[in-house]
C-alpha positions as CSV (number, residue, x, y, z in Angstrom):
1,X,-4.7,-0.8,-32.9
2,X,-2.9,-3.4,-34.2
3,X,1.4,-3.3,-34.8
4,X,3.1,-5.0,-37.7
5,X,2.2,-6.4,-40.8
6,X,-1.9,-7.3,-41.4
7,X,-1.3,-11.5,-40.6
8,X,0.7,-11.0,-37.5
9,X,-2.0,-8.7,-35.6
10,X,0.6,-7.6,-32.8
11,X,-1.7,-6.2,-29.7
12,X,1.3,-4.9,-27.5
13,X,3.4,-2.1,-29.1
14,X,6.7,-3.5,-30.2
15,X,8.2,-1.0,-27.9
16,X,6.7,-3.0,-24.7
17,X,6.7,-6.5,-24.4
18,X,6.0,-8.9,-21.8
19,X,9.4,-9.3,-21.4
20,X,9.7,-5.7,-20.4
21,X,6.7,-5.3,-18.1
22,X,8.1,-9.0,-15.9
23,X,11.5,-7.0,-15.6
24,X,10.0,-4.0,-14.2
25,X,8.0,-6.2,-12.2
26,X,11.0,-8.2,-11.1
27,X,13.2,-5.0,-10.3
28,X,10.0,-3.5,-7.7
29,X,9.3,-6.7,-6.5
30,X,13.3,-7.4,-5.4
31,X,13.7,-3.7,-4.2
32,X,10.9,-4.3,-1.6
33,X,11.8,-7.6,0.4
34,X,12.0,-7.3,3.5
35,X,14.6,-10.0,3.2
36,X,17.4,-9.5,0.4
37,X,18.5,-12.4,-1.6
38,X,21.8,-13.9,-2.4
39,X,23.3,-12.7,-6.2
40,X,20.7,-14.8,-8.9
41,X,20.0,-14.6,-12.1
42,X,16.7,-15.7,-11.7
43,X,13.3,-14.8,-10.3
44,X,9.9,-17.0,-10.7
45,X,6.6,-15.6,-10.5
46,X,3.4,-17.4,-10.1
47,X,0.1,-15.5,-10.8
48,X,-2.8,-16.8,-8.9
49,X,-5.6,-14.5,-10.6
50,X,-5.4,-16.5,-13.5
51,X,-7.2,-20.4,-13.4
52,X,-5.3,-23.5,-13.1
53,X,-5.6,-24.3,-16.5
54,X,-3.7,-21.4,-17.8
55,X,-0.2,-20.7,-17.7
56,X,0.7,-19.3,-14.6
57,X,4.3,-19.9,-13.7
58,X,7.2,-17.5,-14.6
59,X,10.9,-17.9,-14.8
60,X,12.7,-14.7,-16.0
61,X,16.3,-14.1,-16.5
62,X,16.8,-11.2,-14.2
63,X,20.0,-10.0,-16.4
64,X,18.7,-10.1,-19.8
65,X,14.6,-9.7,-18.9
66,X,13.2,-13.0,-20.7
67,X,10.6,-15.2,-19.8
68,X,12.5,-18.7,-20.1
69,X,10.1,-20.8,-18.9
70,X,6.3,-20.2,-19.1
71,X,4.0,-23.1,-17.9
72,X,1.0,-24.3,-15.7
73,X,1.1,-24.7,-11.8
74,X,-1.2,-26.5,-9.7
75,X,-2.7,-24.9,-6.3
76,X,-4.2,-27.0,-3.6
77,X,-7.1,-28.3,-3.5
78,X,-8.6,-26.1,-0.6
79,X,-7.5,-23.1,-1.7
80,X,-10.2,-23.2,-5.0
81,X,-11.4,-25.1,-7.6
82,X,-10.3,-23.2,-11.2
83,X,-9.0,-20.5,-9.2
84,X,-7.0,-20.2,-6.2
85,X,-9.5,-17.6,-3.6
86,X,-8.6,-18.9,-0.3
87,X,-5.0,-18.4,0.8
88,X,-3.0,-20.3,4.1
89,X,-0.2,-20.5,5.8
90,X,-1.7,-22.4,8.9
91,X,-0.3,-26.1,9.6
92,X,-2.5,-28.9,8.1
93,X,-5.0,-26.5,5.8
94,X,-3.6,-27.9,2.3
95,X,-4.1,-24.8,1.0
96,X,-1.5,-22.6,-1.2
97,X,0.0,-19.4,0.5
98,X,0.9,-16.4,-1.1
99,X,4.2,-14.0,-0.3
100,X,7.8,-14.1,-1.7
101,X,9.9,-17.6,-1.0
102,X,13.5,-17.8,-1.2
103,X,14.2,-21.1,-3.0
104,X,16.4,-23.6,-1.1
105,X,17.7,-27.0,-1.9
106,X,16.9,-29.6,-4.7
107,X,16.3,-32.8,-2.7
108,X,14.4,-36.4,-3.9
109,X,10.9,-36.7,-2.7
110,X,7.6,-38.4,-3.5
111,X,7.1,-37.0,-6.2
112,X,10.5,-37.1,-7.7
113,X,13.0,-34.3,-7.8
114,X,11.7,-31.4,-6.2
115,X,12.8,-27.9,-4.6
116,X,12.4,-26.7,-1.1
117,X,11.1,-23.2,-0.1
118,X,11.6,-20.8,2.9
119,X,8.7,-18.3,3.2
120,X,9.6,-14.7,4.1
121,X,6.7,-12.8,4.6
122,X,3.8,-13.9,7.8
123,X,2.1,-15.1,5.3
124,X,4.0,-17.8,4.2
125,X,6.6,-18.3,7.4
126,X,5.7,-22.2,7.4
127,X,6.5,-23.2,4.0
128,X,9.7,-25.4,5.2
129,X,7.4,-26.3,7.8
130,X,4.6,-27.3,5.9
131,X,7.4,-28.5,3.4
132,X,5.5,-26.6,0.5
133,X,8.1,-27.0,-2.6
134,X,8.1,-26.8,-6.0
135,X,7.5,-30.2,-7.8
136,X,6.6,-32.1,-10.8
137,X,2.7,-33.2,-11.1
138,X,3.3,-36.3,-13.0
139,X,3.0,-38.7,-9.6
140,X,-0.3,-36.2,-8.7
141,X,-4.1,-37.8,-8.7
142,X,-5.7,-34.7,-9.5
143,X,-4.4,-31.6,-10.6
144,X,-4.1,-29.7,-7.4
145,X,-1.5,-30.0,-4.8
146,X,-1.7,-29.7,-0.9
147,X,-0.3,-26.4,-1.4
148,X,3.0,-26.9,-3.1
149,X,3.7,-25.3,-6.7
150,X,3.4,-28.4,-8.7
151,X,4.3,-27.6,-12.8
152,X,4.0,-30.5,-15.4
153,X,7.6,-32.8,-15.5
154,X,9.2,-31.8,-18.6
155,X,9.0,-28.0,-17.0
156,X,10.6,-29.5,-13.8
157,X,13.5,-31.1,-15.5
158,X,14.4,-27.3,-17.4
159,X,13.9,-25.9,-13.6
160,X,15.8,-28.3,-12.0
161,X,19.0,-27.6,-14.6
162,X,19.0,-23.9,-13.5
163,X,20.9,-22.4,-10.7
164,X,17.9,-21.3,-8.3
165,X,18.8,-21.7,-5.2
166,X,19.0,-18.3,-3.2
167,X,16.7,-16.9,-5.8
168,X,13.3,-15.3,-5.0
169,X,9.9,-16.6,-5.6
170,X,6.5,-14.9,-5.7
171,X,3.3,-16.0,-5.8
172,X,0.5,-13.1,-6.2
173,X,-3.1,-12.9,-6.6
């Protein structure tokens, strides 16, 4: 069935929107770390069932439930081709790991301006270690990382105005 007028062809009720189903996400995802995080008004998601080419990579406003960012992010290499189906968080794989991240410190790297990332679940424990951030993928050869959460530059400049740092990330499949 279709909501609105005949041009608009609405799919989703008007009484839920994606908005609403990523702040109920957000709200059971944050109620079940293991690990709480400092006071943010932000959360990011990143949804590995969908291919690289799509977008992927969520940043909602946890106070007022909007999306305000919604963009592609890379996966490494060795985790898949199109889409990401095998998951690290072993030292030297070069493959993307799954779990929640609390976000750290902006710092300048190879590949510009990028964000650091503590992993809080045993699955991702070595993500300082393995220094998997989030960064742009201008400077990239190819469009997958070595396990980092690359998202195109113009995304990473909006990210890198926001205040993240203490805020979770989650990357799910």
């Amino acid at each position: 069935m279709f909501y609105g007028n005949e041009s608009s062809r609405n799919l989703i009720p008007p009484t839920i929107t994606m908005n609403f189903l990523f702040l109920i996400l957000c709200i059971f995802i944050q109620t079940t770390l293991p690990v709480k995080p400092t006071e943010n008004k932000y959360a990011i998601y990143i949804d590995f069932k969908k291919s690289i080419n799509e977008k992927r990579f969520y940043v909602i406003n946890k106070t007022t439930g909007k999306v305000i960012m919604y963009t592609t992010c890379a996966h490494a290499g060795n985790s898949g081709d199109q889409y990401a189906t095998d998951f690290s968080n072993d030292i030297g794989t070069k493959k993307t790991s799954l779990g929640h991240y609390k976000i750290g410190e902006q710092y300048n790297g190879i590949f510009g301006r990028a964000i650091k990332l503590d992993g809080l679940d045993a699955i991702n424990s070595n993500a300082r270690t393995r220094n998997i951030v989030i960064h742009s993928a201008s400077r990239m050869s190819t469009k997958w990382s070595w396990g980092c959460f690359a998202i195109p530059e113009t995304d990473m400049q909006q990210l890198l105005q926001l205040e993240l740092r203490g805020c979770i990330l989650y990357a799910f499949k």
